[in-house]
C-alpha positions as a LaTeX table, in Angstrom:
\begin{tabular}{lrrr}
\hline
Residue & $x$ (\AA) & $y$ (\AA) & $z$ (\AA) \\
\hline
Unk1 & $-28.45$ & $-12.21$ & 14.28 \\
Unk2 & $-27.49$ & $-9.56$ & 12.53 \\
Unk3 & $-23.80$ & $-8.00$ & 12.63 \\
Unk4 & $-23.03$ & $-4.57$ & 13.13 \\
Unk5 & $-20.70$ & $-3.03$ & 11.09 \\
Unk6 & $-17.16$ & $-1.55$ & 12.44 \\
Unk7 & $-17.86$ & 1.52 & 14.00 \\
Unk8 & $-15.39$ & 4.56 & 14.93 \\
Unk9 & $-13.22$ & 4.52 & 17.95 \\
Unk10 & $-13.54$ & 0.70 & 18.35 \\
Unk11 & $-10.34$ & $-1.59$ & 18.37 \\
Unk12 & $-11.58$ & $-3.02$ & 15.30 \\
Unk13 & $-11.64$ & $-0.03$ & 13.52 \\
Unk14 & $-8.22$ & 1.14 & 14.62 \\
Unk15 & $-7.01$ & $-2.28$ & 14.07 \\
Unk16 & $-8.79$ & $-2.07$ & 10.17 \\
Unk17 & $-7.35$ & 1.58 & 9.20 \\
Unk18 & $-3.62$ & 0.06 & 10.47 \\
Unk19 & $-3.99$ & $-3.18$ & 7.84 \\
Unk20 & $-5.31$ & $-0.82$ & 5.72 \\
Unk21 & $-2.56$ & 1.98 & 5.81 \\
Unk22 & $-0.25$ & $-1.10$ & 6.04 \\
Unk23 & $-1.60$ & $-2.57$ & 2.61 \\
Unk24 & $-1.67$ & 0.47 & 0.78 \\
Unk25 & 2.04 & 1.43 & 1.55 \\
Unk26 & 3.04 & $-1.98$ & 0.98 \\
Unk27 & 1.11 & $-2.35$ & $-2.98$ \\
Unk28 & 2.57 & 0.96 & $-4.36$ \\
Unk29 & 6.07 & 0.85 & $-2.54$ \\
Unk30 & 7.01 & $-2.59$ & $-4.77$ \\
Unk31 & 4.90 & $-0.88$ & $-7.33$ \\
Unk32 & 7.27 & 2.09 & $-7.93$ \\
Unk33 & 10.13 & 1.25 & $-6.04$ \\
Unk34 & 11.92 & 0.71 & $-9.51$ \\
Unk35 & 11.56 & 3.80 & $-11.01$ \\
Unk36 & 14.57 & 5.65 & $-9.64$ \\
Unk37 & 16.64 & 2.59 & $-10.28$ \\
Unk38 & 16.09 & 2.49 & $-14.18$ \\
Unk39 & 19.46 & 4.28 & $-14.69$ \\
Unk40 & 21.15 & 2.17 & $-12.77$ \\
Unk41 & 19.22 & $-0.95$ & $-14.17$ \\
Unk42 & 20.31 & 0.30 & $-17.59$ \\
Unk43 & 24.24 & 0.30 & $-17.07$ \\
Unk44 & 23.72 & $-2.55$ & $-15.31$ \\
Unk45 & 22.07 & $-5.10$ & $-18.31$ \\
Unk46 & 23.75 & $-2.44$ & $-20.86$ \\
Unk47 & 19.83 & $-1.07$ & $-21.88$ \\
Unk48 & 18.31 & 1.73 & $-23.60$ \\
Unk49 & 16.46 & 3.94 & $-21.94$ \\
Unk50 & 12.90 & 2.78 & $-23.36$ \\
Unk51 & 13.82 & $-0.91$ & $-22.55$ \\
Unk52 & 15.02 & $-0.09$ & $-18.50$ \\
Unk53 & 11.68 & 1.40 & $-18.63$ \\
Unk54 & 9.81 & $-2.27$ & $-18.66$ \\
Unk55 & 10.56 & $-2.91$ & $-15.09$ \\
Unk56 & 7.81 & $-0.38$ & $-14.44$ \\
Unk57 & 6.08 & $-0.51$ & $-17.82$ \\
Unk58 & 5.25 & $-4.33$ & $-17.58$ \\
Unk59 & 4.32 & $-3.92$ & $-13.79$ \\
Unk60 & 1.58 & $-1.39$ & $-14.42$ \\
Unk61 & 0.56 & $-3.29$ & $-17.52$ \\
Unk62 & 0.03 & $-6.80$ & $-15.64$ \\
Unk63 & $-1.85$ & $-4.78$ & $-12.34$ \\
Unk64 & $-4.37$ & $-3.00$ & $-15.19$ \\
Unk65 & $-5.55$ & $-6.33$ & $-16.53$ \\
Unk66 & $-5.08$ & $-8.07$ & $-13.09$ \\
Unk67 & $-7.74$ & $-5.24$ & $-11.32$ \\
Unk68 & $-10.61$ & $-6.91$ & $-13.26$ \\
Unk69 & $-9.93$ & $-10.01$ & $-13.01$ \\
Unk70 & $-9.22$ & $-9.85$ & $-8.80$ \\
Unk71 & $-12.66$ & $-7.53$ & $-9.02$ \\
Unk72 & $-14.33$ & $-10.29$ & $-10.37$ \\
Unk73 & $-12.49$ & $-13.36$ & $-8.08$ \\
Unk74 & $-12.95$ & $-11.18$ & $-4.58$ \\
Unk75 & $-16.78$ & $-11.93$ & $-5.74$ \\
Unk76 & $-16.24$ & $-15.60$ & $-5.05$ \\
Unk77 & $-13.97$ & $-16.38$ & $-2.58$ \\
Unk78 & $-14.17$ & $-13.07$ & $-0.31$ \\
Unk79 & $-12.08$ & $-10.10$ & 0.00 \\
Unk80 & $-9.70$ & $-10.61$ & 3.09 \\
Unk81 & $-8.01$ & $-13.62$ & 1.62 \\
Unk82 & $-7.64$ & $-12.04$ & $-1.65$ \\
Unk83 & $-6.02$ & $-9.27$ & 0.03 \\
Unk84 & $-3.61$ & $-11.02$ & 2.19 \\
Unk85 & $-1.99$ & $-13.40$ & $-1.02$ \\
Unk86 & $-1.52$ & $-10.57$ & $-2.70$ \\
Unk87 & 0.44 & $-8.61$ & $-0.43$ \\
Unk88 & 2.27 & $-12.11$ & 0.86 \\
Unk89 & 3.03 & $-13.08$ & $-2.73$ \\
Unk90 & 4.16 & $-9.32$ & $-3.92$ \\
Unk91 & 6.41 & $-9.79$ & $-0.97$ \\
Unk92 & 7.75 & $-12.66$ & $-1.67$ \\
Unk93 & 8.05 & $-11.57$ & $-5.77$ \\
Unk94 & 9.82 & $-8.56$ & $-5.11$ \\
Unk95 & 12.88 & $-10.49$ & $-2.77$ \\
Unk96 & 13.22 & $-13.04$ & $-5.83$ \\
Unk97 & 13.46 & $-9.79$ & $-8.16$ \\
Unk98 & 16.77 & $-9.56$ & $-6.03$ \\
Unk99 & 18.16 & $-12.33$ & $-7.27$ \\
Unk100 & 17.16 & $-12.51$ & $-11.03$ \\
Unk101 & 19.96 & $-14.06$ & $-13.57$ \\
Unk102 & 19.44 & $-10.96$ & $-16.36$ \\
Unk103 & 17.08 & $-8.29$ & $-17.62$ \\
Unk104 & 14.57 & $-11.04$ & $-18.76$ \\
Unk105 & 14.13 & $-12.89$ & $-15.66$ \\
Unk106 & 13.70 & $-10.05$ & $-13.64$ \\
Unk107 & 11.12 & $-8.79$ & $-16.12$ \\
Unk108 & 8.76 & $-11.56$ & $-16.06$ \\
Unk109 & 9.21 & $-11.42$ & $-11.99$ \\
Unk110 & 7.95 & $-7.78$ & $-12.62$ \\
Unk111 & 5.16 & $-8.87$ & $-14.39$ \\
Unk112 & 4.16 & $-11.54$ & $-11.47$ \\
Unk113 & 4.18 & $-8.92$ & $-9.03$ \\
Unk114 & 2.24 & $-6.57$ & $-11.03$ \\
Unk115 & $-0.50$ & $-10.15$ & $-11.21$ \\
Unk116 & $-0.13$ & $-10.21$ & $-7.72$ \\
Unk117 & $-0.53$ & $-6.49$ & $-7.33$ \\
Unk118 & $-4.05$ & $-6.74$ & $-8.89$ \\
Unk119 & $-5.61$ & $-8.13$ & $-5.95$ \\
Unk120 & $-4.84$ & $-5.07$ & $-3.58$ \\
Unk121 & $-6.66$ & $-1.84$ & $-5.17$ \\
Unk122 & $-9.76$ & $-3.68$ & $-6.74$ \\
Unk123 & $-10.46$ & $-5.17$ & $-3.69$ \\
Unk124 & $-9.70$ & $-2.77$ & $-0.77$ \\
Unk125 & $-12.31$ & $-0.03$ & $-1.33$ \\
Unk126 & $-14.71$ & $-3.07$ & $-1.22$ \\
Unk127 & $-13.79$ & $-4.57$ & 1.93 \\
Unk128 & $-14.06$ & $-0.88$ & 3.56 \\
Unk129 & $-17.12$ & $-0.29$ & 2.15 \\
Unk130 & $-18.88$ & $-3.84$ & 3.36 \\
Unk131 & $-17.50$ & $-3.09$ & 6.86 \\
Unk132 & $-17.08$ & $-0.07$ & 8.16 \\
Unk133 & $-19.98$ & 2.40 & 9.15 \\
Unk134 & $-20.49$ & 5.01 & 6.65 \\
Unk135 & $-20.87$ & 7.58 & 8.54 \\
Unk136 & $-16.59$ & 6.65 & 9.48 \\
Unk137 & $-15.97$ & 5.10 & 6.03 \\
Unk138 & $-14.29$ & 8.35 & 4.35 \\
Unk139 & $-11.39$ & 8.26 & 7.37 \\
Unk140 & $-10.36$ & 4.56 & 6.42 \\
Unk141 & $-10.44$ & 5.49 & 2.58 \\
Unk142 & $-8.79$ & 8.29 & 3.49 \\
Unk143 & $-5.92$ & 6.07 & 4.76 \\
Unk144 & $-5.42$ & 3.51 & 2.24 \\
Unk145 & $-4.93$ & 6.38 & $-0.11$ \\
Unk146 & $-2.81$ & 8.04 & 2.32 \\
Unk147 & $-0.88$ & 4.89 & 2.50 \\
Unk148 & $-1.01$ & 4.41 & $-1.00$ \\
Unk149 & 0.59 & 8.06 & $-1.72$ \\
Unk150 & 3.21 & 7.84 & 0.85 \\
Unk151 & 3.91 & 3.99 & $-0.32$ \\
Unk152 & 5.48 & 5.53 & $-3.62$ \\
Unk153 & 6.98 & 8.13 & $-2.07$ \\
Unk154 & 8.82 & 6.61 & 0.22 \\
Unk155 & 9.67 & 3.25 & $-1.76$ \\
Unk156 & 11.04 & 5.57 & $-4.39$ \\
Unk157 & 13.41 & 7.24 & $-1.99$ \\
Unk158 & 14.48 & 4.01 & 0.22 \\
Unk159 & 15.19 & 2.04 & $-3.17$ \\
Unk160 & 17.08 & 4.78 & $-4.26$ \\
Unk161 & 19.09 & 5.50 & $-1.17$ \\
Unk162 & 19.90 & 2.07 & $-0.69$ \\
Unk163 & 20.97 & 1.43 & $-4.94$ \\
Unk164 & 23.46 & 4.64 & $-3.97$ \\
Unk165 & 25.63 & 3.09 & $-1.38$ \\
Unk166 & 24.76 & $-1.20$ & $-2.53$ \\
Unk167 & 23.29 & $-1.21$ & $-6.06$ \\
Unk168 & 20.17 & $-2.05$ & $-6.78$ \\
Unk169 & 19.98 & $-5.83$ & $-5.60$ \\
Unk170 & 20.30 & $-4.64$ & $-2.20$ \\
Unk171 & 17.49 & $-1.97$ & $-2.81$ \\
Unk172 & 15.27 & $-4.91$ & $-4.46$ \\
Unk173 & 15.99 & $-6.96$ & $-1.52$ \\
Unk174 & 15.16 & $-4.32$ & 0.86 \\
Unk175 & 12.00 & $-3.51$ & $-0.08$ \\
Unk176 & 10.88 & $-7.09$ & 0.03 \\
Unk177 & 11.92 & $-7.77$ & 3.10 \\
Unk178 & 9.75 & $-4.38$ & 4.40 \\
Unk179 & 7.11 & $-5.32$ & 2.42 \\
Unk180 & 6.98 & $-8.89$ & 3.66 \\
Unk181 & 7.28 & $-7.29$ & 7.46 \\
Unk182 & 4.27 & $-4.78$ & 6.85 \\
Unk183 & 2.15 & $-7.73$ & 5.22 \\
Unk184 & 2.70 & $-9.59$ & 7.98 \\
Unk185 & 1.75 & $-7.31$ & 10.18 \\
Unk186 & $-2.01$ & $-6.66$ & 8.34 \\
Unk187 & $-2.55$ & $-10.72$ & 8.47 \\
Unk188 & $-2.47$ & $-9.50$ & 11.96 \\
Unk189 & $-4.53$ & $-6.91$ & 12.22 \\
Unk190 & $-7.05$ & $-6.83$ & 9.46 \\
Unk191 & $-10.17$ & $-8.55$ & 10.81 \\
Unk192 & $-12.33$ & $-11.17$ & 9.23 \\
Unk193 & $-15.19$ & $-10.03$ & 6.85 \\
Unk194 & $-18.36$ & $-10.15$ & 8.41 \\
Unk195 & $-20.37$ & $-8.77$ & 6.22 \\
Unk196 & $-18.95$ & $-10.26$ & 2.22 \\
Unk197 & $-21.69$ & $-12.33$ & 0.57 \\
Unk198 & $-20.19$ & $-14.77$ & $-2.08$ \\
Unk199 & $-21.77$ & $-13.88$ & $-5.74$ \\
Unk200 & $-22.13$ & $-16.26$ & $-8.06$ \\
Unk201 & $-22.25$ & $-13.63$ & $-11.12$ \\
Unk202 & $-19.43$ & $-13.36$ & $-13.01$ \\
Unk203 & $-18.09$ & $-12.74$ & $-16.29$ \\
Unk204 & $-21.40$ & $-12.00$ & $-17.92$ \\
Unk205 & $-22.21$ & $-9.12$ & $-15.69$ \\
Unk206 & $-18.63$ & $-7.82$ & $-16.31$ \\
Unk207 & $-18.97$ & $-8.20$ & $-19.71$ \\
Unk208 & $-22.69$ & $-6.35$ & $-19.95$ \\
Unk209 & $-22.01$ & $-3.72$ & $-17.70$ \\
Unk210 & $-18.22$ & $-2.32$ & $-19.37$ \\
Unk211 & $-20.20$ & $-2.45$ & $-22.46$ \\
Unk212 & $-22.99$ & $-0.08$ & $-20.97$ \\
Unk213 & $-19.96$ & 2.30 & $-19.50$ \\
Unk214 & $-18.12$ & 1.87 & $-22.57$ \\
Unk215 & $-21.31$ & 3.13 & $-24.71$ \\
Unk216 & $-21.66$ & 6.24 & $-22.54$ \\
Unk217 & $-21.38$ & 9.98 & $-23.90$ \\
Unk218 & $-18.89$ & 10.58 & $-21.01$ \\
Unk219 & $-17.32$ & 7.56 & $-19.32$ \\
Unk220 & $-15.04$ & 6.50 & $-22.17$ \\
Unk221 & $-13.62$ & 10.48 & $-22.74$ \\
Unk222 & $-12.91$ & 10.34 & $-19.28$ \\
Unk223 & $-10.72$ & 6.95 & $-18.98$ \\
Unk224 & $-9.06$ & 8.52 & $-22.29$ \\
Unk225 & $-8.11$ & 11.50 & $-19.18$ \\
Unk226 & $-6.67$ & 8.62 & $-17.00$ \\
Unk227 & $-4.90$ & 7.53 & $-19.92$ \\
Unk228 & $-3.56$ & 10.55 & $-20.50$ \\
Unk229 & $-2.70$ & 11.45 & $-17.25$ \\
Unk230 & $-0.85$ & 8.52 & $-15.71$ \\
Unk231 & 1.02 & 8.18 & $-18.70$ \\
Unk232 & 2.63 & 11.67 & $-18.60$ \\
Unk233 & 3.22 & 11.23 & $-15.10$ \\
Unk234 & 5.17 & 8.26 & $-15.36$ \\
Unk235 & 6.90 & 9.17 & $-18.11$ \\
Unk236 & 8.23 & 12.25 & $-16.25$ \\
Unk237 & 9.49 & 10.56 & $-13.05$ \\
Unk238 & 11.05 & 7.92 & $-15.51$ \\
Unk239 & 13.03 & 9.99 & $-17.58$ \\
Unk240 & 13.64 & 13.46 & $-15.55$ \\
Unk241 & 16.34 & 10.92 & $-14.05$ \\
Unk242 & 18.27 & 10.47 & $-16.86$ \\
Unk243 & 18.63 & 13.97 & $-17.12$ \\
Unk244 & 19.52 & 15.27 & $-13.69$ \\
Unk245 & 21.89 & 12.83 & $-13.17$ \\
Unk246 & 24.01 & 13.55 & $-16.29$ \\
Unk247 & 25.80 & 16.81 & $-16.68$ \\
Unk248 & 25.24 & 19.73 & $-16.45$ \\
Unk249 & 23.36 & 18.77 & $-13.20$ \\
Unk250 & 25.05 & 15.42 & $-12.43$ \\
Unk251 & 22.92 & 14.52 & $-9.04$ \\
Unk252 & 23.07 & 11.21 & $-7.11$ \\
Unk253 & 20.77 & 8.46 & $-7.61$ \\
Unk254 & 19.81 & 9.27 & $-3.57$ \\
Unk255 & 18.87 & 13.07 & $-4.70$ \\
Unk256 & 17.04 & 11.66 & $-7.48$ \\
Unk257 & 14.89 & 9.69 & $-5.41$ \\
Unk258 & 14.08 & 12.24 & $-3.24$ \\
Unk259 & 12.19 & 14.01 & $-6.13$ \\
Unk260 & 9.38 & 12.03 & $-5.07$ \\
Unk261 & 9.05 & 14.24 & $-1.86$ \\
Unk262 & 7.11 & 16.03 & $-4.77$ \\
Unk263 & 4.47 & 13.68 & $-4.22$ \\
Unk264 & 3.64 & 15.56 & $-1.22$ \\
Unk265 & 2.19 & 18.47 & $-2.91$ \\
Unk266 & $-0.56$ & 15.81 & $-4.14$ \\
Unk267 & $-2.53$ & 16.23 & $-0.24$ \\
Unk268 & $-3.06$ & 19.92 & $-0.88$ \\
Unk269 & $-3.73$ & 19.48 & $-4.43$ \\
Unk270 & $-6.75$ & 17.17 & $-4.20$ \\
Unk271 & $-7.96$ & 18.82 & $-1.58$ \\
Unk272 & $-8.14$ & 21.96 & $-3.93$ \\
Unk273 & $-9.27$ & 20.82 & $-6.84$ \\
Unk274 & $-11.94$ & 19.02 & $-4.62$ \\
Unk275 & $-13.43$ & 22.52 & $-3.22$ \\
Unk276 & $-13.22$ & 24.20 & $-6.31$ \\
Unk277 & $-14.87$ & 21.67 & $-8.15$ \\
Unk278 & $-17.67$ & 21.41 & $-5.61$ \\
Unk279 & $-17.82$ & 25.19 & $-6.59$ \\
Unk280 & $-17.36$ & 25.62 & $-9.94$ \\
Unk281 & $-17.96$ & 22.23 & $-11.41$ \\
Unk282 & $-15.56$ & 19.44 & $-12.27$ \\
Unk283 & $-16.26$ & 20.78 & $-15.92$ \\
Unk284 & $-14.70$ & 23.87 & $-15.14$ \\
Unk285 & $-11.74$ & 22.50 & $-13.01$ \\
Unk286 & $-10.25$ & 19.88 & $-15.13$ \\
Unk287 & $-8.82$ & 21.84 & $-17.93$ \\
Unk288 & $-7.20$ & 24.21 & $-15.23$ \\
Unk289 & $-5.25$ & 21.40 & $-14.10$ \\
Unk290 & $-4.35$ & 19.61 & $-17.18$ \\
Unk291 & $-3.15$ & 23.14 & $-17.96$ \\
Unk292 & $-1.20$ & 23.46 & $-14.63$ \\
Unk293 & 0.19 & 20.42 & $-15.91$ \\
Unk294 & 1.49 & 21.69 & $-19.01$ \\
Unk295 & 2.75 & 24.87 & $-17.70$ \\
Unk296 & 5.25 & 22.64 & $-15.21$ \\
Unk297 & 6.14 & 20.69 & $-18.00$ \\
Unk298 & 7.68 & 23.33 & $-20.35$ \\
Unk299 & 9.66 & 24.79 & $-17.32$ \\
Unk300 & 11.17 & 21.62 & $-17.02$ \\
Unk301 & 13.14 & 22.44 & $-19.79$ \\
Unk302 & 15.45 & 25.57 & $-18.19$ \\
Unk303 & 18.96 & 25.00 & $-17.93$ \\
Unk304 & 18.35 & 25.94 & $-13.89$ \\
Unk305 & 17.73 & 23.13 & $-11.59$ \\
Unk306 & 15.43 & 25.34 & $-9.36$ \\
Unk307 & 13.28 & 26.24 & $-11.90$ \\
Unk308 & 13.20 & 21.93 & $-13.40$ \\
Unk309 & 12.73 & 21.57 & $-9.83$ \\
Unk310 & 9.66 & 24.40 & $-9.30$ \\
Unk311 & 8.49 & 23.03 & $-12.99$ \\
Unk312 & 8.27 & 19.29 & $-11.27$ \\
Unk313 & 6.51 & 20.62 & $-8.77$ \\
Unk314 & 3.69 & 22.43 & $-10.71$ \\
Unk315 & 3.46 & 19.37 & $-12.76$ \\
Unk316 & 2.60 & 17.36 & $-9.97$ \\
Unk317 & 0.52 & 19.44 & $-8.02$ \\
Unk318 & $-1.81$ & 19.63 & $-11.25$ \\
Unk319 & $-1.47$ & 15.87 & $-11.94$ \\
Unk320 & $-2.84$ & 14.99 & $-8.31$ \\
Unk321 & $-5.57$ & 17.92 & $-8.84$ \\
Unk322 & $-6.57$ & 16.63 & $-12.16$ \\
Unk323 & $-6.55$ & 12.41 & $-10.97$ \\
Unk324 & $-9.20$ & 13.85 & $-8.17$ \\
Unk325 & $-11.11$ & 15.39 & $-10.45$ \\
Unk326 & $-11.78$ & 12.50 & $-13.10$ \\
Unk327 & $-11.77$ & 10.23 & $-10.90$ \\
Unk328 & $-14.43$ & 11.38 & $-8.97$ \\
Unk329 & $-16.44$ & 12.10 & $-11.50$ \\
Unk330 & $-16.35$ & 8.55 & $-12.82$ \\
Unk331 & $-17.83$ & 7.99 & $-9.81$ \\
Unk332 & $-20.32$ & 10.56 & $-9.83$ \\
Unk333 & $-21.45$ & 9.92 & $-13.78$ \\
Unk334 & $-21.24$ & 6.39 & $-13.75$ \\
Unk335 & $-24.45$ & 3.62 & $-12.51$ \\
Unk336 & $-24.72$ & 0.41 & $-11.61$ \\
Unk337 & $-22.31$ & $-1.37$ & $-11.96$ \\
Unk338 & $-21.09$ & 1.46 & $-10.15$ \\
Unk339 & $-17.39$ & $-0.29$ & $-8.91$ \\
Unk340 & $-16.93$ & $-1.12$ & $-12.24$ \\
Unk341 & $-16.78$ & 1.99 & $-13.72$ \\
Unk342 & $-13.62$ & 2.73 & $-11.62$ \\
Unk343 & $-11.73$ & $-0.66$ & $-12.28$ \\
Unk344 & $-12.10$ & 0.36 & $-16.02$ \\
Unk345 & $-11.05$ & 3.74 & $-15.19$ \\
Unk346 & $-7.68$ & 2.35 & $-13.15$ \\
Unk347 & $-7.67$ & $-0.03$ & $-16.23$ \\
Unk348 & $-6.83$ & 2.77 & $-18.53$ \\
Unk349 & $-5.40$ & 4.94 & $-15.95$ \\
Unk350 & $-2.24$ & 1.87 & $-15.32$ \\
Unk351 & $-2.57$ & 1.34 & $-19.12$ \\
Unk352 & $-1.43$ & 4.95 & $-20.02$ \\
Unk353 & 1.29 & 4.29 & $-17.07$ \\
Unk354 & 2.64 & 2.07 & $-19.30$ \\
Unk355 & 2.48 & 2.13 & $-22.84$ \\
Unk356 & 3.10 & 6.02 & $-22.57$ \\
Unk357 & 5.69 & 5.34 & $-20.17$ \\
Unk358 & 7.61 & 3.25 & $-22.82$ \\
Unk359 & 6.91 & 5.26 & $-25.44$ \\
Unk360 & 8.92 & 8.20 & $-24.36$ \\
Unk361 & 11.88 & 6.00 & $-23.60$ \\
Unk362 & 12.26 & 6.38 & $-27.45$ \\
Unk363 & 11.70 & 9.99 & $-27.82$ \\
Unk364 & 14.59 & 10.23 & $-24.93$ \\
Unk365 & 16.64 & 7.88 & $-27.33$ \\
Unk366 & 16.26 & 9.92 & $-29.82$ \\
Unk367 & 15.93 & 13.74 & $-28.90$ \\
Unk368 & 17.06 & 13.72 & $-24.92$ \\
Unk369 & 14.63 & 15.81 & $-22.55$ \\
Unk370 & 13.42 & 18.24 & $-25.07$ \\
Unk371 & 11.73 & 15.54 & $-27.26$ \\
Unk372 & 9.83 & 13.98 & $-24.23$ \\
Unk373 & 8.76 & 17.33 & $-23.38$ \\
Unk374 & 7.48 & 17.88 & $-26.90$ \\
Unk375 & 5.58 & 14.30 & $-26.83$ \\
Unk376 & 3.88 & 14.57 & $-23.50$ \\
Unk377 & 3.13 & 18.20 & $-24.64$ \\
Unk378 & 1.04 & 16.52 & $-27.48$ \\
Unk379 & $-0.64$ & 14.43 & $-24.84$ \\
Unk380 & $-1.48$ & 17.01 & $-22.69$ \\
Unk381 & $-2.95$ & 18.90 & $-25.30$ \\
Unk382 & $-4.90$ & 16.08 & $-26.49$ \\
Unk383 & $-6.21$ & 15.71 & $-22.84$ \\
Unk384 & $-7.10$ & 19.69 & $-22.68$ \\
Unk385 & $-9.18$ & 19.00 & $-26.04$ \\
Unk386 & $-11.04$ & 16.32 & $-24.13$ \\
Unk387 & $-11.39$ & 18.12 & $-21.12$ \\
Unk388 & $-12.64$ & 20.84 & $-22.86$ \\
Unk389 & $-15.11$ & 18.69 & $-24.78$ \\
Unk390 & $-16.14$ & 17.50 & $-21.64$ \\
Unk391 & $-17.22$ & 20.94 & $-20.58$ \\
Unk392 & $-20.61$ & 20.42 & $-22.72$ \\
Unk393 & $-21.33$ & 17.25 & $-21.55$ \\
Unk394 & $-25.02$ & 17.45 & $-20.34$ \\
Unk395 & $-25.01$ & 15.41 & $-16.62$ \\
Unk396 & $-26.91$ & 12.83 & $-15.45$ \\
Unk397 & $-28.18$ & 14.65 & $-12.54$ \\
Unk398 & $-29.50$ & 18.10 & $-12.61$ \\
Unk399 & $-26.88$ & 19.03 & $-9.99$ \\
Unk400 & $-23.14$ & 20.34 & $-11.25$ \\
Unk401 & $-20.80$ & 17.76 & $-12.41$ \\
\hline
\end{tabular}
């Protein structure tokens, strides 16, 4: 007998979107949670700038290498329990990052939940796509993301809020408990697969098919672009901190934290940069954003807070439009292994996140705000060269790309 897939307006599916929501909140909450805190984490364990930064840096790091590895594991033992450890265990790691001894311990507790992490995003989009309809499969994608978006908006702001008033144990110890809550409640809700096959290839079809995205004219320029562009975001929300909360600005960590309200610009962004792509051509879009991007950069540097403030917000509206439009047309310019493609995109993407995100901790050491500006100048410029490279890239199919 066969089994129909969930369809639309069905308790399953509403049940399947919740989990889903649920799960992506949950994964990018603990995720990011930290980076408002990294001033406080600093005075706290007496740190540099560059070294508070490896609460998020070693995070990112650990979820990059653990997305190919969970890709590959979800193969053999199925997606929903996959899914379910991993948000259980993240839970579980981010309460015991409460209670760490010193700046070590709660860096290699980091690093576990960035392991555990791993197992949300590279499996997800495959458990939607094995069992929900197509024709209602872009709604429950649509959520995760959603989730995802508003996961490290508001973990950003409720870490921050609660570090304000009972330092940043408390806000540790918050979010774990929330997280541990909302995982609960998608062991609850997300039904069983139906529709996963177990398959027995493994690491030689992961190994043979990066090589053939790896050796293609586009692929590779374009991780290089989700290199680029994490890593400048990051490094941005990690350091912008720093600055607005000394003089001549000297905002609360709580105000701080609400700078990722910014994050809503992102749902009008990529739904921009989608339309105009479809009618111009990614080509044609990309550099337009990675310029947007460098325009809200350099007004980060007034003396004003509204214009840092309007400069943060052009930044991140042309971050989100830019993400859309790479990462889509991975998707687009990559075949089979199709899903593979993107893991080694998100591979570089979390990469950037956070070698570039540690980087800049030294140019803040060394020349304040001004000197990250100048180094994630460089890298935006680096990623308008590609993007402007890209712009002759012959596609694959003889529609636009």
């Amino acid at each position: 007998m066969v089994c129909m897939k969930i369809a639309a307006a069905t308790p399953a599916f509403h049940r399947t979107n919740r989990a889903m929501l649920c799960a992506g909140f949950s994964t990018f909450a603990l995720l990011y949670c930290v980076q408002p805190l990294m001033p406080v984490l600093a005075q706290a364990f007496a740190l540099s700038p560059a070294q508070s930064s490896g609460v998020l840096s070693m995070a990112t790091a650990a979820l990059a290498v653990s997305l190919l590895v969970s890709g590959v594991l979800s193969d053999r033992v199925g997606r929903r329990p996959l899914m379910l450890a991993s948000m259980l265990l993240g839970a579980v790691l981010a309460i015991a990052c409460a209670f760490a001894e010193d700046y070590r311990q709660l860096l290699l507790l980091r690093t576990l939940l960035g392991v555990a992490l791993g197992g949300m995003p590279a499996v997800a989009m495959a458990y939607l796509s094995e069992e929900i309809e197509p024709a209602s499969l872009g709604l429950s994608m649509g959520l995760y993301i959603s989730g995802s978006a508003f996961g490290g908006m508001i973990g950003r702001f409720v870490a921050a809020a609660v570090a304000d008033v009972f330092g940043w144990r408390a806000a540790l110890a918050t979010m774990g408990v929330l997280a541990l809550l909302v995982a609960l409640e998608c062991v609850r809700s997300l039904p069983a697969s139906r529709h996963f096959r177990p398959q027995p290839a493994g690491w030689d079809v992961l190994l043979q098919g990066a090589r053939r995205h790896l050796c293609d004219a586009g692929l590779p320029w374009m991780f290089a672009i989700g290199f680029l562009l994490m890593g400048c975001m990051v490094s941005v929300y990690n350091y912008i901190g720093y600055r607005l909360l000394a003089a001549p600005f000297s905002l609360r960590p709580a105000a701080v934290g609400a700078l990722a309200a910014l994050y809503l610009s992102g749902i009008y962004s990529a739904v921009w940069a989608g339309r105009r792509a479809d009618r111009l051509g990614r080509r044609h879009v990309l550099w337009q954003a990675l310029g947007l991007m460098l325009f809200g950069l350099l007004l980060t540097l007034a003396p004003q807070l509204p214009l840092v403030l309007i400069g943060l917000g052009i930044f991140t509206f042309g971050f989100f439009a830019a993400h859309s439009i790479a990462s889509s047309w991975v998707g687009r310019r990559a075949g089979a292994p199709q899903a593979l493609a993107s893991a080694l995109y998100l591979l570089f993407y979390y990469l950037g996140s956070s070698v570039l995100g540690s980087a800049t901790g030294v140019l803040w050491s060394r020349g304040g705000w001004a000197a990250v500006v100048a180094g994630l100048g460089c890298a935006l410029g680096l990623g308008l060269l590609i993007a402007m490279r890209l712009r002759g890239l012959a596609p694959r199919q003889p529609q636009p790309a």
